[in-house]
LUMSEZA-293077 format. One record per residue (C-alpha): residue number from 1; residue in one letter; x, y, z. Coordinates in Angstrom, 1 decimal, padded with zeros to 4 digits, always signed. Last residue first. Example, Ala and Ser with C-alpha at 12.3 -4.5 7.8 and 13.67 -1.06 7.14 Angstrom:
<pts>
resi  resn  px  py  pz
2  s  +013.7  -001.1  +007.1
1  a  +012.3  -004.5  +007.8
</pts>
This chain:
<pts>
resi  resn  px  py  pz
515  x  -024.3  +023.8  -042.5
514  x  -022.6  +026.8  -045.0
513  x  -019.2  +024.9  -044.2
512  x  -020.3  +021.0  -045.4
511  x  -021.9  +022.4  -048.6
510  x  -018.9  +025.0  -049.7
509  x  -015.4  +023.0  -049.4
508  x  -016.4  +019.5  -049.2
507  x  -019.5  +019.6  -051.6
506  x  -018.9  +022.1  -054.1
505  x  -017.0  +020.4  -056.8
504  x  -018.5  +017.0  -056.0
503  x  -021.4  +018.0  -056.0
502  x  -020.9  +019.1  -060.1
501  x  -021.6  +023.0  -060.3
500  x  -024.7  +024.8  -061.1
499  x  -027.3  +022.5  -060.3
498  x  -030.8  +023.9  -062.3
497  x  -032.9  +023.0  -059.7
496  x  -033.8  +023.8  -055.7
495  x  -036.9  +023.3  -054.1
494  x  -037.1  +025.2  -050.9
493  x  -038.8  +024.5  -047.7
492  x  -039.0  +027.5  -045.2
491  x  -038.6  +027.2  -041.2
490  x  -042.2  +027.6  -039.3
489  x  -041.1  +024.9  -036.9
488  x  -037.1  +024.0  -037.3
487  x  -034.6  +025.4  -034.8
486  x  -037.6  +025.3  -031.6
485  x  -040.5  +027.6  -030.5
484  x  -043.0  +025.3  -030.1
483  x  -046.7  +026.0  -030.8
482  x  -047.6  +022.5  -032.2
481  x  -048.6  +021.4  -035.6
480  x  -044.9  +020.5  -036.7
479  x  -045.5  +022.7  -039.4
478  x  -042.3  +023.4  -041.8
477  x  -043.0  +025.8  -044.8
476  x  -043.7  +025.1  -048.3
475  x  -042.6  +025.6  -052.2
474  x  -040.3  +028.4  -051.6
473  x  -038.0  +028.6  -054.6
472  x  -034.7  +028.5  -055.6
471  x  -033.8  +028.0  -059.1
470  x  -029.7  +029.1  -061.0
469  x  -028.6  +026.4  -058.3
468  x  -025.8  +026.5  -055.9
467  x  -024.3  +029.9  -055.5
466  x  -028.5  +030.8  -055.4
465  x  -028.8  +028.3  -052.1
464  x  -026.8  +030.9  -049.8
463  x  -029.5  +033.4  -050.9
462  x  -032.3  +031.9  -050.1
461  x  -033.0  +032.2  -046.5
460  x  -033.5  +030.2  -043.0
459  x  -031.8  +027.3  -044.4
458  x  -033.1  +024.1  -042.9
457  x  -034.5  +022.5  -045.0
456  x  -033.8  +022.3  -049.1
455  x  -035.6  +019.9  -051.4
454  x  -033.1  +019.4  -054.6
453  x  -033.8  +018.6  -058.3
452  x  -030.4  +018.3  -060.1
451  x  -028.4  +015.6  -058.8
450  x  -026.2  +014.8  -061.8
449  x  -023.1  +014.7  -059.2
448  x  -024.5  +012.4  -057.3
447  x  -025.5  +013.2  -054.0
446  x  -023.1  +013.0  -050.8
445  x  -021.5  +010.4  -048.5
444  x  -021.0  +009.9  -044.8
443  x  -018.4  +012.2  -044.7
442  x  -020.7  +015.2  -044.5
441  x  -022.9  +014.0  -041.5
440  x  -019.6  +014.1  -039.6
439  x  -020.8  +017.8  -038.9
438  x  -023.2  +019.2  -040.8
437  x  -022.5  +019.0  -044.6
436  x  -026.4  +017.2  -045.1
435  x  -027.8  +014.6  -046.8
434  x  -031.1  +012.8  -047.2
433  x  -032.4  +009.9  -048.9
432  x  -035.5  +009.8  -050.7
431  x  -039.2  +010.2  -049.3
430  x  -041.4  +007.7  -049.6
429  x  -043.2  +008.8  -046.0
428  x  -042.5  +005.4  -044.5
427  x  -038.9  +005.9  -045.9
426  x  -038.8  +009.5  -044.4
425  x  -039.2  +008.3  -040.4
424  x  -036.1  +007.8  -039.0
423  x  -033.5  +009.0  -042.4
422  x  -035.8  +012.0  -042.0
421  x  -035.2  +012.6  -038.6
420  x  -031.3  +011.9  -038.7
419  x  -031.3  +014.5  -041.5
418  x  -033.1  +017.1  -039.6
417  x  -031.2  +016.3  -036.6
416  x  -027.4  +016.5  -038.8
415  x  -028.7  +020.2  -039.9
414  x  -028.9  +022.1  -042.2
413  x  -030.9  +019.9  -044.5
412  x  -030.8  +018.4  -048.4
411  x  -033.6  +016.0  -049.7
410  x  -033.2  +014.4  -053.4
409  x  -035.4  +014.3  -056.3
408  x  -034.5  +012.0  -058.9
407  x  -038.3  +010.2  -059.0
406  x  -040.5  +013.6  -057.6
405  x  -038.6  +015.1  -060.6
404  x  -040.7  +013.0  -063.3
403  x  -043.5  +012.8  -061.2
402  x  -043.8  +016.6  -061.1
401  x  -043.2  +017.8  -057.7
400  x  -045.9  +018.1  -055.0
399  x  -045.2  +015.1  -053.2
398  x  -042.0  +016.0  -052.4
397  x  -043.6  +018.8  -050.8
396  x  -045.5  +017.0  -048.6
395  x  -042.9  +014.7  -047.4
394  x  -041.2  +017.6  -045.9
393  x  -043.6  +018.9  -044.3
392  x  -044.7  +015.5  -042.9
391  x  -041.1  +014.9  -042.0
390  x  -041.6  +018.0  -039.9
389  x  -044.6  +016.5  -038.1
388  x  -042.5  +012.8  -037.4
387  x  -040.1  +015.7  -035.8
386  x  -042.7  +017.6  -033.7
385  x  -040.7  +017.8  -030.4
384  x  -037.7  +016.7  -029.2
383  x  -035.6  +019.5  -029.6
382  x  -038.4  +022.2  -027.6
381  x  -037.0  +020.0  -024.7
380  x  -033.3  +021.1  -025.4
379  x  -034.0  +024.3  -025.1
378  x  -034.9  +024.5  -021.0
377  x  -035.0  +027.5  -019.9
376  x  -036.8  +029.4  -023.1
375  x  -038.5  +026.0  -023.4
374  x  -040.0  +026.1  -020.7
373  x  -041.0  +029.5  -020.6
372  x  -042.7  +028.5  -024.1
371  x  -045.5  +026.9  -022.2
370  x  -045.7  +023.0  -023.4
369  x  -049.5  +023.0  -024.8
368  x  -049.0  +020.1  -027.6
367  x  -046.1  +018.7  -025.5
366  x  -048.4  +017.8  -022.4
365  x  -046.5  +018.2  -019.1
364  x  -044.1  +015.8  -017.6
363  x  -041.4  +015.4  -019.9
362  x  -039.0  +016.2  -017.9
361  x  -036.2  +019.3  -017.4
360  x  -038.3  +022.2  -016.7
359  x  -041.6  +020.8  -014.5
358  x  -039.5  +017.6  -012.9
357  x  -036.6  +020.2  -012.3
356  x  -039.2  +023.2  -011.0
355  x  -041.2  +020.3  -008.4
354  x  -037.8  +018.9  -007.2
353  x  -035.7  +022.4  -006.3
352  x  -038.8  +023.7  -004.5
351  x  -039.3  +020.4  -002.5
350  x  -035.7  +021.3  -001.7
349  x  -035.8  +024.7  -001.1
348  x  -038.6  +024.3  +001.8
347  x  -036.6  +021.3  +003.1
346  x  -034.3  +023.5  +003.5
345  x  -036.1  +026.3  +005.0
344  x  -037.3  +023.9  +007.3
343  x  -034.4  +022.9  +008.2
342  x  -033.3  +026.2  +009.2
341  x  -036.4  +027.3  +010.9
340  x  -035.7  +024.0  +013.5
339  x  -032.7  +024.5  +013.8
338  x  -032.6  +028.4  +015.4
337  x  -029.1  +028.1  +016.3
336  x  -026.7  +025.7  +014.9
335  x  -028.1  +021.9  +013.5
334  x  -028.7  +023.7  +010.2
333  x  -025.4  +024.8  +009.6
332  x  -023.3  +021.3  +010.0
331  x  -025.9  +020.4  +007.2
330  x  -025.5  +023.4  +005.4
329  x  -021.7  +022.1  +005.2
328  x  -021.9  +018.6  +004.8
327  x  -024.1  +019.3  +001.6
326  x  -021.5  +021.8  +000.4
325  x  -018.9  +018.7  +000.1
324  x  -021.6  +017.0  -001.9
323  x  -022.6  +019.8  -003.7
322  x  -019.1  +020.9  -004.9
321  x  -019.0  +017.3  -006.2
320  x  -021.6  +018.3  -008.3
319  x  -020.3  +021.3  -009.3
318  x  -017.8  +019.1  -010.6
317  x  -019.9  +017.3  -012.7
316  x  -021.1  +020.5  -014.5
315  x  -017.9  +021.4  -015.5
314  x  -018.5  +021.3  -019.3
313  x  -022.3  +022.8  -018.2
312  x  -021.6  +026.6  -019.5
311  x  -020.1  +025.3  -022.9
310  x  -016.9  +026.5  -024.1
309  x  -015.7  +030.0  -024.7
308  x  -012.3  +029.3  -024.3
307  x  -012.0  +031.7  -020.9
306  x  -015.1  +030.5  -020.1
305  x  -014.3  +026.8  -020.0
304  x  -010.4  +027.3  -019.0
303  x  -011.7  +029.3  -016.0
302  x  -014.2  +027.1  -015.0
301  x  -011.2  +023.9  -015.3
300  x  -009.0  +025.7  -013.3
299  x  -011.7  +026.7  -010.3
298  x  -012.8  +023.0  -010.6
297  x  -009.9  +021.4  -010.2
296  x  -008.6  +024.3  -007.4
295  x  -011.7  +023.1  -005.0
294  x  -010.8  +019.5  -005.4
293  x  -007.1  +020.2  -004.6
292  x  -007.9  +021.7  -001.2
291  x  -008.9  +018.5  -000.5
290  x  -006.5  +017.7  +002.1
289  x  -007.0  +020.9  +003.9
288  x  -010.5  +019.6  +004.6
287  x  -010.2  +019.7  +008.4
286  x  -008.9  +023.4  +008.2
285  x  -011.9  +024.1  +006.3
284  x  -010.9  +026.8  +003.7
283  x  -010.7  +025.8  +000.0
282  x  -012.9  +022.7  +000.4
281  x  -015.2  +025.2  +002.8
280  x  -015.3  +028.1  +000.4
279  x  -016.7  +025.3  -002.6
278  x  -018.7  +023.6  -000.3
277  x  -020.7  +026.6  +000.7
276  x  -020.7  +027.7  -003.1
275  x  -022.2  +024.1  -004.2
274  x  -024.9  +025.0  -001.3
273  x  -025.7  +028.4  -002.1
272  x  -026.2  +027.5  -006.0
271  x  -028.8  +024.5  -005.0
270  x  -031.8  +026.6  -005.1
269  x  -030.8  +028.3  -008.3
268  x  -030.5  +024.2  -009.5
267  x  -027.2  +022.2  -010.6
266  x  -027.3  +023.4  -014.3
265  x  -028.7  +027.3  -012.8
264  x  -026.4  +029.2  -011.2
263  x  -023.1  +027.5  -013.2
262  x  -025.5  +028.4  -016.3
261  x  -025.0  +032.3  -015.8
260  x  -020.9  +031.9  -015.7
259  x  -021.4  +030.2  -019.1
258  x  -023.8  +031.9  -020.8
257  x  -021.6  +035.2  -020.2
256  x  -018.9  +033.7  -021.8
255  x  -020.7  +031.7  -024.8
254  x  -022.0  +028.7  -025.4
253  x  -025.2  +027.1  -024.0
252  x  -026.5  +026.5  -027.7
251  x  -024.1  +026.2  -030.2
250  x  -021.6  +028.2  -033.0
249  x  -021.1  +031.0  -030.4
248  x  -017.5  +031.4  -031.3
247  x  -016.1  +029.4  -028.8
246  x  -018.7  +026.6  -030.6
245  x  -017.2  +026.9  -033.9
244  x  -013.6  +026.9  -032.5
243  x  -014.5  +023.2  -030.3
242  x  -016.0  +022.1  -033.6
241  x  -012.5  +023.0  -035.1
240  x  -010.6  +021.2  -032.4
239  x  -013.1  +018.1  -032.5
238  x  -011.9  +017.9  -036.5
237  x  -008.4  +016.7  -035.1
236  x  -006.6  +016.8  -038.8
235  x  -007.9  +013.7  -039.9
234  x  -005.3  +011.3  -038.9
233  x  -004.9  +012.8  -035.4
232  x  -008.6  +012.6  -034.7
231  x  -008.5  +008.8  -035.9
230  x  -005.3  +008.4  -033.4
229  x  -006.7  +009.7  -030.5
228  x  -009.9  +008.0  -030.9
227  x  -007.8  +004.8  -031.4
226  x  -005.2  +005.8  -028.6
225  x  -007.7  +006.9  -025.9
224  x  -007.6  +004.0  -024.0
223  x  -003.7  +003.8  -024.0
222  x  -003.3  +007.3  -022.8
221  x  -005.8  +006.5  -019.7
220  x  -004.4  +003.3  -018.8
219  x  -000.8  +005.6  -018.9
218  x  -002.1  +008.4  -016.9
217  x  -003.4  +005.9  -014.0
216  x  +000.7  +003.8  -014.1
215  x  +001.6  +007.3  -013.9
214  x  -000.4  +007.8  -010.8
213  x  +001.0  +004.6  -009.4
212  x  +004.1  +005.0  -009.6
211  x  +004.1  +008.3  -007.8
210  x  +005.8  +011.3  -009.2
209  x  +002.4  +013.9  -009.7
208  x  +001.3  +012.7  -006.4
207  x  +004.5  +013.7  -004.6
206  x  +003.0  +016.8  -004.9
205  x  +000.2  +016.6  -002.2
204  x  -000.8  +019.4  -002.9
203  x  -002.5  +022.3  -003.4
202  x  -001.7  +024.2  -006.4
201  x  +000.5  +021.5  -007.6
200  x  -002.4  +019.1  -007.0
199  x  -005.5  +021.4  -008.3
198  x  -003.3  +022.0  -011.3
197  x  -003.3  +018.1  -012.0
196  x  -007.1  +017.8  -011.2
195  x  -007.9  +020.6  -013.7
194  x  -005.7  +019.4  -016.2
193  x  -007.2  +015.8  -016.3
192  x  -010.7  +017.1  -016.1
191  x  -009.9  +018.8  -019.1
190  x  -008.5  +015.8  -020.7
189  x  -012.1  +014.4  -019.8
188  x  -013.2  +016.3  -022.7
187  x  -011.5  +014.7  -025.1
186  x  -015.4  +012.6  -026.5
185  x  -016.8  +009.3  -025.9
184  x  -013.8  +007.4  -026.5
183  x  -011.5  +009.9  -024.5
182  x  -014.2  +008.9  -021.4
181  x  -013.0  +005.7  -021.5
180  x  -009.8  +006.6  -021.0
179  x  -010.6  +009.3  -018.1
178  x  -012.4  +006.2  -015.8
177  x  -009.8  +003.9  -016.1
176  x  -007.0  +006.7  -015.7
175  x  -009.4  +007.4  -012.3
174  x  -009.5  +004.0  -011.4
173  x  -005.6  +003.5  -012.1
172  x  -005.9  +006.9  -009.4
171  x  -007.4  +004.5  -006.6
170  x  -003.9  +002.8  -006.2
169  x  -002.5  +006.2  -004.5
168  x  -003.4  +005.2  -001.2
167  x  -003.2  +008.5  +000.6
166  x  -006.7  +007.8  +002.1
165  x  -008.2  +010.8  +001.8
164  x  -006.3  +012.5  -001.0
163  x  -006.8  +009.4  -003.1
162  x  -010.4  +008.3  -002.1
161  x  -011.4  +011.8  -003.2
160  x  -009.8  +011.3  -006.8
159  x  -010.9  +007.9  -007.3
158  x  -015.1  +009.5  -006.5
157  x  -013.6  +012.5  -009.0
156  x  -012.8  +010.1  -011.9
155  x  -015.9  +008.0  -011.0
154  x  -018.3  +011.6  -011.4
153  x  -016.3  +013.0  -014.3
152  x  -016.7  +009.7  -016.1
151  x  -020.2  +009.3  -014.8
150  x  -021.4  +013.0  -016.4
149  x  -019.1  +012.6  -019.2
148  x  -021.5  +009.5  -020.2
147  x  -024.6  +011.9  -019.8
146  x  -022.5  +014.9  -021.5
145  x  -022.1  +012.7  -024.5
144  x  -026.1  +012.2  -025.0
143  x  -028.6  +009.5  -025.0
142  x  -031.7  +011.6  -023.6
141  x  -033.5  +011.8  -020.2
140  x  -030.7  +011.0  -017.7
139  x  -028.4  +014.1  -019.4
138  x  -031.8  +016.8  -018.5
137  x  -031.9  +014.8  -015.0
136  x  -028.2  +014.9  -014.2
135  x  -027.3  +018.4  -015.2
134  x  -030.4  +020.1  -013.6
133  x  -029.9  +018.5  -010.6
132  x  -033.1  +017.0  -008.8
131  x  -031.8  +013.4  -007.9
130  x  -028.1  +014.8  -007.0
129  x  -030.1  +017.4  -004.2
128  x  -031.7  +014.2  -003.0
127  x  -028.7  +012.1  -003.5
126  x  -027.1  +014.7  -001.0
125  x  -029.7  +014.9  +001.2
124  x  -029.6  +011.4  +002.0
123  x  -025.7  +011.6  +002.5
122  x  -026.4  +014.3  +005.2
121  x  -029.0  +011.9  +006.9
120  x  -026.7  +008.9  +006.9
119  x  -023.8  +011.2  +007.9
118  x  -021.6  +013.0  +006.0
117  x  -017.8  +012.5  +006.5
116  x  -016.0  +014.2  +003.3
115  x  -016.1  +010.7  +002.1
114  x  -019.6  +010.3  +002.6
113  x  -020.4  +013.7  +000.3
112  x  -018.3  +011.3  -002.2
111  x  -020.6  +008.0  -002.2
110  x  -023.7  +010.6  -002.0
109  x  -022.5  +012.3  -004.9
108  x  -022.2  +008.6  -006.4
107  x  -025.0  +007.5  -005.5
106  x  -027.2  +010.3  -007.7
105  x  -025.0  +009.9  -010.6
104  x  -025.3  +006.0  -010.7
103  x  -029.2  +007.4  -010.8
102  x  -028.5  +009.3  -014.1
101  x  -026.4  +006.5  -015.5
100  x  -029.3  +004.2  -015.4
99  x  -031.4  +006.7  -017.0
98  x  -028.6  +007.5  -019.8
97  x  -028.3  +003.6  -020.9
96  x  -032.0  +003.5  -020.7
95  x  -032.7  +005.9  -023.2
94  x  -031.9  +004.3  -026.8
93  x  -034.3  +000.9  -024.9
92  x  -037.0  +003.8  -023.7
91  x  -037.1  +005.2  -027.7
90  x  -037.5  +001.6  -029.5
89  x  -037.5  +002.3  -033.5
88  x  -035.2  -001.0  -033.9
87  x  -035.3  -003.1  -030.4
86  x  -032.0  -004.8  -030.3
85  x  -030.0  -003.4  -033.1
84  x  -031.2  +000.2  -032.5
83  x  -030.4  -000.2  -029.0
82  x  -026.8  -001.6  -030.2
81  x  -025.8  +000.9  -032.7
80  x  -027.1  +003.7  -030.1
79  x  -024.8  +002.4  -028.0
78  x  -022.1  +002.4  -030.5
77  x  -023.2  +005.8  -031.5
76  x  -022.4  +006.8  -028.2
75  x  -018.9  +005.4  -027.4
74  x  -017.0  +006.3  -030.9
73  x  -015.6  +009.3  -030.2
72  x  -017.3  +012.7  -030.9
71  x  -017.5  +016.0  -033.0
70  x  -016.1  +014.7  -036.2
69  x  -016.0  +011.5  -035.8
68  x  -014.1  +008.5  -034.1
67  x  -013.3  +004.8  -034.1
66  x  -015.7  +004.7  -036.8
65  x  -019.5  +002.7  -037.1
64  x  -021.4  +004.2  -040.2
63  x  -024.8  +003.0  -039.1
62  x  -024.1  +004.3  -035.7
61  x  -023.1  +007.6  -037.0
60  x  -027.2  +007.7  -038.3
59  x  -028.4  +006.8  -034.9
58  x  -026.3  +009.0  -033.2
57  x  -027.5  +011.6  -035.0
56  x  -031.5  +010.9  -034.3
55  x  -030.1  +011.2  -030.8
54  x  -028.9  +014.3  -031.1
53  x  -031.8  +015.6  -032.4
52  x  -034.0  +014.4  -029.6
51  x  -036.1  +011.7  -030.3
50  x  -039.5  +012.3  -029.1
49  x  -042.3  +013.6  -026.3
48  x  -042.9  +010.9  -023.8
47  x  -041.1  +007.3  -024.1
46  x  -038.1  +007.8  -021.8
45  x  -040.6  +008.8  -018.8
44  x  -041.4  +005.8  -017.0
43  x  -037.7  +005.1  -018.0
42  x  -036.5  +008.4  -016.1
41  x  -038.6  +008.3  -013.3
40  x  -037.3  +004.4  -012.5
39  x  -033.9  +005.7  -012.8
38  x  -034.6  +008.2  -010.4
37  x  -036.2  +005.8  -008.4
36  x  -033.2  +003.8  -008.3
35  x  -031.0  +006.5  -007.3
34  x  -033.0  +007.6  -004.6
33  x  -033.2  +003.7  -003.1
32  x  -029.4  +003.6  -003.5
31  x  -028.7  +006.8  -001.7
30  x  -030.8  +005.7  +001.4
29  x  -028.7  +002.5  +001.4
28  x  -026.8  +003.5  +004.5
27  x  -022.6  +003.6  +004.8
26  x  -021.5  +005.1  +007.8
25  x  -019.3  +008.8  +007.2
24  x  -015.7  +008.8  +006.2
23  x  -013.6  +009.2  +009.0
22  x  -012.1  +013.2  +009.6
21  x  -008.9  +014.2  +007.9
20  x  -006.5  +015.1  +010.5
19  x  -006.4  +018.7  +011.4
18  x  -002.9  +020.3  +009.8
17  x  +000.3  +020.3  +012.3
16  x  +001.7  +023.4  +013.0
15  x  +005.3  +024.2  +012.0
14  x  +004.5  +024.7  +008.4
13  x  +003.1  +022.3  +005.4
12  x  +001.4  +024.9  +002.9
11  x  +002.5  +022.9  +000.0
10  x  +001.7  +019.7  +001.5
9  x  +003.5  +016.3  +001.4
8  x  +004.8  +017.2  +004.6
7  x  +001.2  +016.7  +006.3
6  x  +001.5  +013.9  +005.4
5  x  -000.6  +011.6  +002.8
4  x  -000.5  +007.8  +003.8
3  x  +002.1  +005.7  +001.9
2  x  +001.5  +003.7  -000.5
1  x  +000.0  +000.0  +000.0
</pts>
């Protein structure tokens, strides 16, 4: 076993002694049971609304299996691969992957608030305030990256903790386990990796970054990620220049000011005091002194996010582990002085926290009268709406052609969602293949070159299509015949003829930029 952490090992080591680290708390399976109902939620839920248009991507990269794409690794369409293999069209099965991690999530926080030394009751209210995060329920709901980044960061930072506490430094090959397998799902969990070493030689212990042990961690990690790695490298690393794109406001939940706004509202505004609580106190509590680390991690990896314009919720999982140590805190609090109003003021928040998550961030109320406040907080809901509707639109103005065009017709979209919709449900709607530039969507193949009479979705205007085609013309407009406020309801249809250079020509350099 390595040796225990000492006070020596510590940056800020003097001539008085730090507090020892307390005990980790007494297990309980109070976590366990929140966790499984959240799960539970999740798949009762899974089938409401639709595919999201992420999802309907994932499907379509899972029929062209890669070690990596454009803007991912190979991780998620591989599950979707396999869902879609097992139960073909089956929403809950593509979803049950994320619910299962969501309530994984929910222990986990608990796992770490009990190795900052929370009680049975503290580590309750941890998996409580886990069950109604933002971050975990919105990533439980769909197939998404940032649900596997969720339990990457999560198991990574559960190693991490066990590490400083114990000293034994064998828990960090769980954390290169847990960073590797992230690499295949998408390089964010390198910033994890920065943030966690900064934390150390910020705050010690530095003999970490020399122990056999930890490099053995770095090395698992490096050797998972070589075939993502090494696909990136051979193609120019393509995640760099969707990373640009989205610095440059290219996304939703980008942007500076977007970012230090979502860190008060992807755990919950009632949660925000609590993260901060644990923040001061893993920077400040004497008796916390050896996880000083954890507070630096996420400070580095905020700063990294907002100064590169990332998204707001890339260190979402930390917050969470802010919560957990935060949870200790307000719990310590709520025992002083006037106890009584203080819990219930909790509890207050809480019950708050759970009814505006299960409102926001699930499918709970009818999507044919979903208020557009939801939506407005929430965008990704107004994503899985309407799409068998805007195949409909689609379809309907295929129909119109000529029969002579209506046979050589193609579709082209904007978007890797609309072409992942129509690839789901065009073929019962006779519609003919779609393509689009967007993304890794443009490697997976485009027209032929004699492809003359196009249906165009997805671009708000005209004019882009004229360098195309000498004919544009508005023959229709999406309906997805509800009042959603989403990237394709009320958007134009345009058939497009006349081609005025081969695809082939125009498709790498012009088609797959203007998506």
């Amino acid at each position: 076993m390595a040796e225990p952490v000492t006070d020596l090992d510590r940056p800020d080591a003097g001539a008085s002694a730090a507090p020892t680290t307390p005990p980790p708390g007494p297990r309980t399976a109070a976590p366990w049971l929140v966790g499984g109902a959240v799960t539970a939620v999740l798949l009762l839920l899974a089938g409401r609304y639709g595919y999201h248009r992420d999802e309907l991507y994932f499907l379509l990269c899972g029929r062209h299996l890669d070690w990596g794409y454009v803007d991912q690794g190979p991780l998620v369409p591989a599950l979707a691969r396999l869902a879609d293999t097992l139960a073909p069209g089956n929403l809950v099965l593509l979803r049950t992957p994320s619910a299962l991690i969501a309530g994984a999530a929910v222990v986990l926080v608990a796992a770490i608030a009990r190795e900052f030394g929370a009680g049975r009751g503290t580590q309750l209210a941890a998996a409580v305030l886990a069950a109604a995060a933002g971050v975990v329920l919105a990533a439980g709901h769909l197939l998404s990256t940032t649900t596997v980044d969720l339990l990457v960061w999560l198991v990574a930072a559960w190693c991490a903790v066990r590490v400083l506490r114990t000293g034994d430094s064998r828990w960090a090959l769980g954390i290169g386990l847990a960073l590797g397998v992230g690499m295949l799902n998408k390089l964010l969990p390198g910033l994890l990796a920065v943030g966690l070493l900064a934390g150390v030689l910020i705050a010690g212990p530095r003999r970490l970054l020399r122990d056999r042990w930890v490099l053995a961690g770095a090395g698992v990690a490096v050797l998972l990620a070589v075939p993502d790695l090494a696909w990136q490298a051979a193609h120019g690393f393509p995640q760099l220049s969707v990373a640009s794109s989205i610095a440059g406001g290219d996304s939703s939940y980008s942007g500076r000011v977007d970012a230090i706004v979502l860190q008060m509202l992807i755990i919950s505004p009632f949660a925000t005091p609590v993260w901060i609580a644990g923040l001061v106190a893993l920077l400040r509590r004497p008796g916390w002194a050896a996880y000083r680390a954890l507070g630096w991690a996420w400070i580095v990896v905020f700063a990294i996010v907002v100064l590169a314009g990332g998204k707001g919720y890339y260190d979402a999982p930390l917050l969470l582990v802010l919560t957990a140590a935060g949870t200790v805190v307000t719990a310590d609090w709520a025992r002083r002085g006037a106890a009584r109003t203080r819990q219930a003021l909790l509890a207050t928040a809480a019950a708050l926290m759970v009814a505006s998550s299960a409102i926001l961030l699930l499918p709970t109320l009818p999507a044919d009268r979903l208020p557009g406040f939801v939506v407005e907080v929430n965008y990704d809901a107004g994503e899985t709406i309407g799409w068998p509707a805007f195949a409909d639109s689609v379809a309907a103005v295929h129909r119109s052609l000529p029969p002579g065009e209506r046979d050589r017709a193609i579709v082209l979209t904007g978007n890797y969602g609309e072409a992942g919709a129509l690839a789901r449900y065009g073929p019962a709607r006779g519609l003919p293949r779609a393509y689009s530039g967007h993304n890794s969507m443009a490697g997976f193949g485009r027209p032929a070159d004699d492809a003359d009479v196009v249906i165009v979705v997805g671009w708000e205007r005209p004019d882009p299509l004229r360098a195309w085609f000498t004919e544009v013309t508005e023959a229709g407009r999406v309906d997805q015949r509800v009042d959603v406020d989403n990237d394709e309801n009320g958007g134009p249809i345009f058939v497009c003829r006349g081609l005025r250079r081969p695809w082939s020509q125009i498709w790498d350099s012009e088609v797959s930029h203007a998506s």
